[in-house]
N, C-alpha and C positions, 0 to 999 in steps of 0.2 A: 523663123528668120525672115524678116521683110524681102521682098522681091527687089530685085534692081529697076526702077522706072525705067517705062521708054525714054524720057528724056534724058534724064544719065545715059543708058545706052549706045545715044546719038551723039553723047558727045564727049563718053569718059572710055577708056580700055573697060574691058572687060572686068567685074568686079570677083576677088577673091578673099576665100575667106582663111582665117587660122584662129587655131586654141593658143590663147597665149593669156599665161597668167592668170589663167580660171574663168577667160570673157571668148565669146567666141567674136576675134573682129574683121568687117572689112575693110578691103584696101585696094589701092589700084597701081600698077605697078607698069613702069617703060625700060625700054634700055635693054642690056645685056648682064641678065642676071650672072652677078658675080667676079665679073671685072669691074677693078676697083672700089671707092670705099663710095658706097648709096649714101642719095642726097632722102633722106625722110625730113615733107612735108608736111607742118602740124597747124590745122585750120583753128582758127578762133571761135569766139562766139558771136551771132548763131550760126554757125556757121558747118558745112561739111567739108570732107575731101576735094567735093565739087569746086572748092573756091580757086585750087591750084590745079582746074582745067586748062590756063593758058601757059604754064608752065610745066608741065607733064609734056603737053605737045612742042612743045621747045627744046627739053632734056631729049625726048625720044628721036626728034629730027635731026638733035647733036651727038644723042649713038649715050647718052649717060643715063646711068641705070640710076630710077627715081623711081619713088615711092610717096603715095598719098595714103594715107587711112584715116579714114572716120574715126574719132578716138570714143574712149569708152563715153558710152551714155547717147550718141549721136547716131543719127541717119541710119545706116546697116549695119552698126556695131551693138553688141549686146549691151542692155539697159539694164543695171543691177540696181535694185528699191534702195537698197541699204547706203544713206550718205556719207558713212567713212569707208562708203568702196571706194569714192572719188578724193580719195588723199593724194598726197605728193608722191610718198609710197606706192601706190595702185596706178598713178596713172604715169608717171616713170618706168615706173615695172613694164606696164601694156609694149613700149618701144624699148625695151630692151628685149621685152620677147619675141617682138616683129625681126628684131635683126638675128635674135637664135633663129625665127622660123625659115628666115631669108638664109641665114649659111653666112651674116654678117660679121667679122670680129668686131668693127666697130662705125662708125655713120657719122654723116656731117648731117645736123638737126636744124629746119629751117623754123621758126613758129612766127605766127605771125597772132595778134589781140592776145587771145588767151593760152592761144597755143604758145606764146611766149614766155607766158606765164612757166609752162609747165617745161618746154627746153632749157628755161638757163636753169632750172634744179637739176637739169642730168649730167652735166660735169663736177656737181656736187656730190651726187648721191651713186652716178657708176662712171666715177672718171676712167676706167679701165675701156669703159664703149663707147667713148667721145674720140672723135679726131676732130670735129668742129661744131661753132653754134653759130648760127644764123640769126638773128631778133627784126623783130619787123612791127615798128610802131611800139611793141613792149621793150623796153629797156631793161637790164638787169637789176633788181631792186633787192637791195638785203633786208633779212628777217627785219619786221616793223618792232617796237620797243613796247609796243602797245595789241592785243589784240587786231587784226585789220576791219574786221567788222563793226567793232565798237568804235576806231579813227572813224571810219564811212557815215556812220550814224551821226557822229559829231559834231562832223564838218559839215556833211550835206542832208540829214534827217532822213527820215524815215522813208521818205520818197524814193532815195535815191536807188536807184534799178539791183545795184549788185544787194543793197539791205532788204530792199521788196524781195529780194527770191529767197530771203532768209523764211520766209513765212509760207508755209507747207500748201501745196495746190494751188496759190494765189495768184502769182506766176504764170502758172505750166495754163489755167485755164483762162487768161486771159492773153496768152499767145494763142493759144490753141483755136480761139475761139473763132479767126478768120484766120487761115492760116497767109493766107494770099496776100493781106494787107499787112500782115506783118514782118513779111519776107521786105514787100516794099518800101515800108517804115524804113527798118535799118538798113537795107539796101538803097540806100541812096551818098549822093556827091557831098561834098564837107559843105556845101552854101545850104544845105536843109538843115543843117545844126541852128540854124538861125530860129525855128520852128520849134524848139525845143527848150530856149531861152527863158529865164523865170522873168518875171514881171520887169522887176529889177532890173533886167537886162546880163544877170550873171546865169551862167547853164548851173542848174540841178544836178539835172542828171534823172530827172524824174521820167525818165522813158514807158513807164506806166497809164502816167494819167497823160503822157503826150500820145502816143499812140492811139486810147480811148478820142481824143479830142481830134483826132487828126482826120480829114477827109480824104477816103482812097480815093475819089476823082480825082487829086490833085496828081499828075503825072508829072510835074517838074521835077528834076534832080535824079532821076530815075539812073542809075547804073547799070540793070538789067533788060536785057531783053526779053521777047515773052517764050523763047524755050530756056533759057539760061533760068525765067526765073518757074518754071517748070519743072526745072530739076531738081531746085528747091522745095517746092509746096509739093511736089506730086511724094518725096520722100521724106519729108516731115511730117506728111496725112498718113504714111504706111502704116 
């Protein structure tokens, strides 16, 4: 089990863990456990728990019991090899068991990129553990009529970031490979989208070969600071 960085430390509660759904995950939690219905924070991609550190310390100075966790495959949560661990099924389940571990009947769910993704399936799939959803940047999208990876391919080729991760190690070792720069890449303000633009002048979406191209001297647009982004690299290198 990865250790908690010093920079989490300095600036998340304290991290804890539970078995839930076959994954052992962590999570970081404010408030008064068990008055009323927990607000669960679901971080996108790349993204960890760490992302909803300025609203953790807002719930907790308003006295309301909130929860963050790493979801499966991320930061201090357990990493399962196998790709249909990470179904709608599995990672649905993962927050449904955090609210059995919690003593929750039911949760208002916040997600925000990909975390989005996966909140508006949980009033489909255990509307009995929903009292709200939250969406943030992801909008509710019904099943596609088409595979979604073969739409991605179609429209924006083989470049484009979500069909590149389709392809086994390709991905993981060209994030992997500077972790610091690439925290920075996608940590940054919407005017560096401009830096990402195909020739054309239309976005790809090719965050691959823009990354590769891209010069970490360049500190414009930057979002983070240098412990925030600390928090980051130091527990993505874990």
């Amino acid at each position: 089990k990865p250790a908690m960085s010093t920079a989490l430390a300095r600036q998340m509660p304290p991290v804890q863990h539970a078995k839930v759904n076959g994954i052992d995950m962590a999570y970081y939690e404010v408030g008064p456990r068990g008055q009323g219905v927990p607000l669960i924070f679901c971080h996108g991609f790349p993204e960890l728990a760490f992302s909803w550190r300025h609203q953790l310390a807002a719930c907790e100075a308003a006295g309301v019991w909130a929860i963050a966790p790493d979801q499966r495959g991320y930061g201090l949560t357990e990493r399962p090899a196998a790709v249909t661990d990470y179904d709608m099924e599995h990672l649905t389940g993962d927050l449904v068991g955090l609210l059995d571990h919690l003593g929750a009947a039911k949760g208002v769910f916040v997600g925000h990129d990909w975390g989005g993704i996966v909140v508006w399936q949980l009033p489909l799939m255990h509307p009995d553990r929903v009292a709200g959803i939250i969406g943030l940047n992801t909008p509710f999208m019904r099943r596609a009529p088409i595979d979604p990876i073969e739409g991605m391919r179609k429209v924006f080729g083989e470049d484009m970031y979500i069909v590149w991760f389709q392809k086994p190690g390709v991905a993981d070792a060209a994030l992997a490979a500077d972790v610091d720069k690439t925290m920075r890449f996608f940590m940054r303000r919407p005017a560096a989208i401009q830096q990402v633009a195909a020739p054309t002048g239309g976005s790809t979406f090719a965050f691959g070969d823009a990354l590769k191209a891209w010069d970490k001297a360049d500190t414009a647009n930057q979002l983070l600071n240098a412990d925030e982004l600390a928090g980051f690299v130091e527990t993505f290198q874990a």
